[in-house]
TISEBA-115841 format. One line per 8 residues: number of its first residue (from 1); their letters; for each residue y, z, x of C-alpha. Coordinates in Angstrom, 2 decimals. Example, Ala and Ser with C-alpha at 12.3 -4.5 7.8 and 13.67 -1.06 7.14 Angstrom:
BEGIN
1 = AS = -4.50:7.80:12.30  -1.06:7.14:13.67
END
This chain:
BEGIN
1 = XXXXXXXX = 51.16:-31.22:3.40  47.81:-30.93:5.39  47.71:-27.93:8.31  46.35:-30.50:9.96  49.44:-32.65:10.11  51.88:-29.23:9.98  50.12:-27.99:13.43  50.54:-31.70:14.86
9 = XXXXXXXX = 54.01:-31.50:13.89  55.28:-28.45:15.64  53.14:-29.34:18.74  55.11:-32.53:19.42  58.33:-30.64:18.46  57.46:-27.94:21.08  55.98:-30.55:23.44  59.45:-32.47:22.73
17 = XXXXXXXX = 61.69:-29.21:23.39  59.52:-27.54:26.23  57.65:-30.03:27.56  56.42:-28.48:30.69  55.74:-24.94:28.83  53.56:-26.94:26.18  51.44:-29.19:29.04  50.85:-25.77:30.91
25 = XXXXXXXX = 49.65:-23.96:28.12  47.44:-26.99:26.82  45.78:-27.60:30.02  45.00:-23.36:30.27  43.60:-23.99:26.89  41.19:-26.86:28.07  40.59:-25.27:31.72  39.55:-22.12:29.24
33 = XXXXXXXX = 37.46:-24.49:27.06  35.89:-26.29:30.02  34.96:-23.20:31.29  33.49:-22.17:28.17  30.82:-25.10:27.71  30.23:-24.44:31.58  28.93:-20.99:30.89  27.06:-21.74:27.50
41 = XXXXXXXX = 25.19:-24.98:27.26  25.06:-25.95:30.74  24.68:-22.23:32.22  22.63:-21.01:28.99  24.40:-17.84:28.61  24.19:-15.87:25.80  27.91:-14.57:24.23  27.15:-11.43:25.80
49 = XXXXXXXX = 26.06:-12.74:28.96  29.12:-14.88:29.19  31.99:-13.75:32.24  34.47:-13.57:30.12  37.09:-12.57:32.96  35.86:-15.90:34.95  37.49:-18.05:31.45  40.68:-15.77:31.54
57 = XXXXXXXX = 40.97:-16.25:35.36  40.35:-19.89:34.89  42.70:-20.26:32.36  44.97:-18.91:34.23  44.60:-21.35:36.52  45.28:-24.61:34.65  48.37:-22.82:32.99  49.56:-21.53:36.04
65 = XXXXXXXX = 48.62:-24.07:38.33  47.21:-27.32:37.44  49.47:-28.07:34.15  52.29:-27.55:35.65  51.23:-29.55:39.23  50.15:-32.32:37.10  53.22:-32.14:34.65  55.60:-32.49:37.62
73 = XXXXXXXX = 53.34:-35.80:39.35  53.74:-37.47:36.42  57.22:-37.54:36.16  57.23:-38.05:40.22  54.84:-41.11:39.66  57.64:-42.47:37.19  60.59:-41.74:39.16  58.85:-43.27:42.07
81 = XXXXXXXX = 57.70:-46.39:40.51  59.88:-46.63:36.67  58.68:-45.31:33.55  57.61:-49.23:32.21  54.19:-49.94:31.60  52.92:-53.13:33.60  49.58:-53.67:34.70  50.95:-53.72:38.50
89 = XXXXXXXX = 53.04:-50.72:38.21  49.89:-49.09:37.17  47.71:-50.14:39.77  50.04:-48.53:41.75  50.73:-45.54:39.82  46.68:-44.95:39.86  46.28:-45.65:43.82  48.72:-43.77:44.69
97 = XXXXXXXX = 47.45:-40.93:42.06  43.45:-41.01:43.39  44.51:-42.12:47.05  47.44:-39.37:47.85  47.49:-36.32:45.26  43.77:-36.32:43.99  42.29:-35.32:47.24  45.09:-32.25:47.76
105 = XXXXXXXX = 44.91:-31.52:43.86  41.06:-30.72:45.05  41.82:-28.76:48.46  44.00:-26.45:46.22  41.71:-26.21:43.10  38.31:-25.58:44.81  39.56:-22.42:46.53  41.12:-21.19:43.29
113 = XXXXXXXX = 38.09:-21.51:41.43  36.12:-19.91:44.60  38.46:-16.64:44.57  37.66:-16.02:40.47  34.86:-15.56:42.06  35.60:-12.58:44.05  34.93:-15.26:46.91  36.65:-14.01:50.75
121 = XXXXXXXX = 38.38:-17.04:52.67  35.12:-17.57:55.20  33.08:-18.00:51.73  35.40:-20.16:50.14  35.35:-22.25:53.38  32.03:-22.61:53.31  31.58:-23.32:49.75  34.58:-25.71:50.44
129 = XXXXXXXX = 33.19:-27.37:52.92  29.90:-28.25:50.92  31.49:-29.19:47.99  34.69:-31.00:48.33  33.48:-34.40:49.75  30.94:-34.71:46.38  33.36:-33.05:43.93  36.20:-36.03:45.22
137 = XXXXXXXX = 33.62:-38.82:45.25  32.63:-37.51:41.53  36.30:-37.77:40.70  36.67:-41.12:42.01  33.38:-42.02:39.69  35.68:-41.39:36.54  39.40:-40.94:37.46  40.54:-44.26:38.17
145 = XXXXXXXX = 39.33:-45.78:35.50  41.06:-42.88:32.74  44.47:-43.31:34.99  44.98:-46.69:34.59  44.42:-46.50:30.99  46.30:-43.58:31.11  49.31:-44.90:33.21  48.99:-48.49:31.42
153 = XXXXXXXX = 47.59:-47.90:27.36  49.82:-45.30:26.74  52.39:-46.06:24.64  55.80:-45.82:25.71  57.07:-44.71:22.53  55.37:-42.37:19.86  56.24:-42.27:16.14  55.74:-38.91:13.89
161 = XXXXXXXX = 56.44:-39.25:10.72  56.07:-37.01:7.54  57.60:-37.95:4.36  61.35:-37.53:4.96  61.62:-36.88:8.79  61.06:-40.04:11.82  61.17:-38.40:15.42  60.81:-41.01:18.30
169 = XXXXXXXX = 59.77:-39.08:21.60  61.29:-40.93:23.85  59.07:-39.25:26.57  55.89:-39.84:24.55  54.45:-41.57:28.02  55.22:-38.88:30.27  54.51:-35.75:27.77  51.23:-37.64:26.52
177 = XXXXXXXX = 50.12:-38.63:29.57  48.99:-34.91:30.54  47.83:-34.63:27.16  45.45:-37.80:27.42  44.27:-36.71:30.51  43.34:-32.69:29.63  41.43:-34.54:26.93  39.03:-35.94:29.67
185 = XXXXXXXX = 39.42:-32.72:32.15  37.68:-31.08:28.95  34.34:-32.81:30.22  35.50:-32.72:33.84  36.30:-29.37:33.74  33.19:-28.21:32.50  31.09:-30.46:35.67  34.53:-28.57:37.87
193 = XXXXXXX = 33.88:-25.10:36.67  30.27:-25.55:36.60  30.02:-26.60:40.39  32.95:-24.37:41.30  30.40:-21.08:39.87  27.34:-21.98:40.97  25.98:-20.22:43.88
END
């Protein structure tokens, strides 16, 4: 058997046993990674140039914060409006997503990111009040487009199989969904971190 397939196993079993654990830790992982490619290639910092407390602080805050936030309005979003996938339901799903929590998601995130920076709460006003309006209207250039394929492609079931073993997730929409969308914060997370840190 291929690590490959052996790691992709016991992630879905631990996604599948601790879901909300597993979607934290993933999205610190990406937050971590999108900070990462924010320093390096779009920063141009060397390895020894690179604030390496700024990717453990915002790590910290997509394990501590954002995966679990986004974790828990997923499975609000499906309680709210059913766990089936139909094109209406996920018009709604994605209105009420970019409409309702996408703007708050962004009051709460910009001043994280602005205290890793050592930032006091008249800075991060001010850099709060410059940025929030053009971070939100970037979001709304990309988000609703991933949520409805997020909220609508999305399988409802998902099949892992190895050579003697079927598991059926029957939460493969609701666990995945984070999953699908830390796959896009990776390149929104870089623009986040990257506009978040500079000065």
């Amino acid at each position: 058997m291929n690590a490959a397939k052996v790691i992709w196993g016991w992630y879905v079993r631990e996604l599948n046993s601790k879901p909300l654990l597993t979607q934290a830790v993933t999205t610190g992982v990406i937050y971590g990674l999108g900070d990462i490619i924010a320093q390096q290639a779009v920063d141009r910092r060397t390895i020894r140039e690179h604030k390496w407390r700024r990717t453990v602080k915002v790590t910290l805050i997509g394990l501590c914060f954002t995966g679990p936030v986004i974790a828990t309005w997923f499975k609000a979003l499906d309680k709210i409006f059913g766990p089936t996938i139909t094109a209406k339901d996920a018009v709604k799903k994605m209105l009420v997503d970019q409409l309702a929590f996408a703007p708050v998601l962004f009051l709460c995130l910009l001043p994280l990111f602005s205290f890793t920076q050592g930032n006091n709460w008249p800075q991060t006003k001010e850099k709060l009040s410059k940025e929030y309006f053009n971070t939100l209207m970037g979001c709304y250039k990309l988000w609703p487009g991933v949520q409805l394929i997020n909220f609508y492609i999305i399988p409802l079931k998902f099949r892992y199989s190895n050579k003697t073993f079927l598991y059926v997730y029957k939460n493969f929409n609701l666990y995945f969904r984070v999953n699908f969308t830390n796959v896009v914060s990776l390149g929104w997370n870089t623009y986040v971190a990257w506009v978040a840190h500079r000065k």
